[in-house]
N, C-alpha and C positions, 0 to 999 in steps of 0.2 A: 504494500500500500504506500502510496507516493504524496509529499504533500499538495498536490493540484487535484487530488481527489476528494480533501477534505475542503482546502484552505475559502476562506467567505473570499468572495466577490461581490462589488467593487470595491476598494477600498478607501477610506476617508482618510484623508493624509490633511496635514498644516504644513505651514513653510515657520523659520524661524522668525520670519517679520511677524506672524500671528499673536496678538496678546494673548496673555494667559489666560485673562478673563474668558477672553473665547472659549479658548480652552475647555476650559470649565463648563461651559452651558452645554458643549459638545459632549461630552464626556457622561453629564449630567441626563443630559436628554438623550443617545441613543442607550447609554447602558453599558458603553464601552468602558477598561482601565485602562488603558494607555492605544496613542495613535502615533503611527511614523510620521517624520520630518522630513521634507525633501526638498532642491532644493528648485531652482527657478528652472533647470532641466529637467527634474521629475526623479533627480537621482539620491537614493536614500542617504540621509546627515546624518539621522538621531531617532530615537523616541520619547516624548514625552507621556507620563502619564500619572495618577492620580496624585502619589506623593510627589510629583515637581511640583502639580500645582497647588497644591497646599504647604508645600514649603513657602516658609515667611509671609504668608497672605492670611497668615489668623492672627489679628492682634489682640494683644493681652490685655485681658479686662483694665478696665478705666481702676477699679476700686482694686489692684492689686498689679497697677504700674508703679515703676520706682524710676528714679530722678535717668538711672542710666537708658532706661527702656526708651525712653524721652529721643536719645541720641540716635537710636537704633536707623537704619538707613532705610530707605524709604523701599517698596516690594519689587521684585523683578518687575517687568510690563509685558516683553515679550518672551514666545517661546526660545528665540536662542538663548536668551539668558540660565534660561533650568532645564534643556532637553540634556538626555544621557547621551553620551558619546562617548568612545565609537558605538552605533546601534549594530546588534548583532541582528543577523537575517539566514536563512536557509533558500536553498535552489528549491526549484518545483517537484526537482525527481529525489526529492533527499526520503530516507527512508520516515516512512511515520513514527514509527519504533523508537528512532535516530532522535527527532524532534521531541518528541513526549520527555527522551530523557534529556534533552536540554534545559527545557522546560521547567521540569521537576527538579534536577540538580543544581540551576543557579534560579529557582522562585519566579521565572518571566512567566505573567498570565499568560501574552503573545509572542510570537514571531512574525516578524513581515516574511514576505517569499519575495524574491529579487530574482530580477532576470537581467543580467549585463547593469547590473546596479540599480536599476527602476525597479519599484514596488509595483511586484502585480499580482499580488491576494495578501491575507493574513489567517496563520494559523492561529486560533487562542485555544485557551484549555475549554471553553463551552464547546468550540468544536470537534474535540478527542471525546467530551461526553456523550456528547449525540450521538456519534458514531459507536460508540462502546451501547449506547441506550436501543438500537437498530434489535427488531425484531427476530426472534428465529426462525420466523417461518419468512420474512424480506432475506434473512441471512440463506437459507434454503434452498430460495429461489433462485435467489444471486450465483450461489455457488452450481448447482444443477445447469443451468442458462448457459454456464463459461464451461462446464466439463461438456456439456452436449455439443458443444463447436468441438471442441477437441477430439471428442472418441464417440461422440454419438448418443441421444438420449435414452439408450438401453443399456448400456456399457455400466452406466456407476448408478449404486443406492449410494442419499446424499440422507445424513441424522447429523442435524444440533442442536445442541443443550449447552444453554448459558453462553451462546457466542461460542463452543468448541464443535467441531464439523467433525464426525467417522464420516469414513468414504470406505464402500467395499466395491471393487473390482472385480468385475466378472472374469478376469483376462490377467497373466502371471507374468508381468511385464516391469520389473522394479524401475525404468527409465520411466515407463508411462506412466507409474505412481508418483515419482517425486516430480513430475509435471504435473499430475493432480493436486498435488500438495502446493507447490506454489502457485497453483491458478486459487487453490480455495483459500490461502492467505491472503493471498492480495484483494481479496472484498472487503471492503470497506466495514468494520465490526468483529469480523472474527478473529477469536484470540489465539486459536490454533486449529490445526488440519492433525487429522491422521488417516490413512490410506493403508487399507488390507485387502489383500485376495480372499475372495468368496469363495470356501471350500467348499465341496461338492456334496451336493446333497444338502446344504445349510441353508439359512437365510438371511439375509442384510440385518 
């Protein structure tokens, strides 16, 4: 599974002349935690997101300022001022697997997808959910549809449970299985394939 299978389209990007404020209403009103930067070419700078814009834009109560707070400098305005840099990005064919642990390992809700440096989708963690959230009987389908191109719609009995796919083989071909297996991986939700020969006399 590739990230151009998941990643949302289109995507909302700022430039760093953008104020924060915007920012913020952006952010506020789609639902998003952070959106890329790019720049007057389209080509990705940075990410800003939630904690940029609430860095130094909450002032401290009136009834428990003190004389130094007083001095304190006045809030960023625009996004170049508080976007992260360098923003990290992933290609379109990078593995999903790849990203989720990126993800999880350094705490980014998203990743943008860059092609030749321009932003053209974003992965976030709502969309590993939905994808993990994907039906067994959609996963079924899916997977069945891609073996029937392959070997033919009588060839493989297709059972999953919780996102995991058995596949039994009518046919004693270990090449044609680990092609079954990574065709039933690469759909979009399943968490693992396993491929056996249907012995004789048995049933799927």
């Amino acid at each position: 599974m590739r990230a151009r299978e998941i990643m949302s389209v289109p995507v909302l990007t700022v430039t760093p002349e953008t104020p924060v404020k915007r920012v913020a209403e952006l952010l506020a009103a789609k639902g998003f935690t952070a959106l890329p930067v790019v720049d007057g070419a389209g080509r990705l700078v940075g990410m800003v997101g939630e904690a940029d814009v609430v860095r130094g834009r909450i002032p401290v109560d009136p009834r428990f300022r003190t004389a130094a707070a007083e001095d304190e400098a006045p809030p960023p305005r625009t996004v170049g001022e508080v976007m992260t840099v360098p923003a990290v990005s992933v290609d379109a064919g990078a593995d999903v697997a790849a990203v989720a642990r990126v993800m999880v390992a350094h705490r980014h809700r998203s990743l943008p997808v860059a092609a030749g440096g321009r932003v053209i989708g974003i992965v976030t963690r709502g969309d590993l959910v939905r994808v993990l959230a994907r039906s067994d009987a959609d996963l079924e389908t899916d997977v069945r549809r891609r073996l029937a191109v392959f070997g033919g719609p009588g060839r493989w009995s297709v059972r999953v449970d919780d996102g995991a796919v058995r596949i039994t083989d009518r046919f004693d071909d270990p090449g044609d299985r680990h092609i079954a297996r990574v065709l039933a991986e690469s759909v979009p939700g399943v968490v693992r394939a396993q491929v056996r020969r249907l012995e004789e006399g048995s049933r799927a």
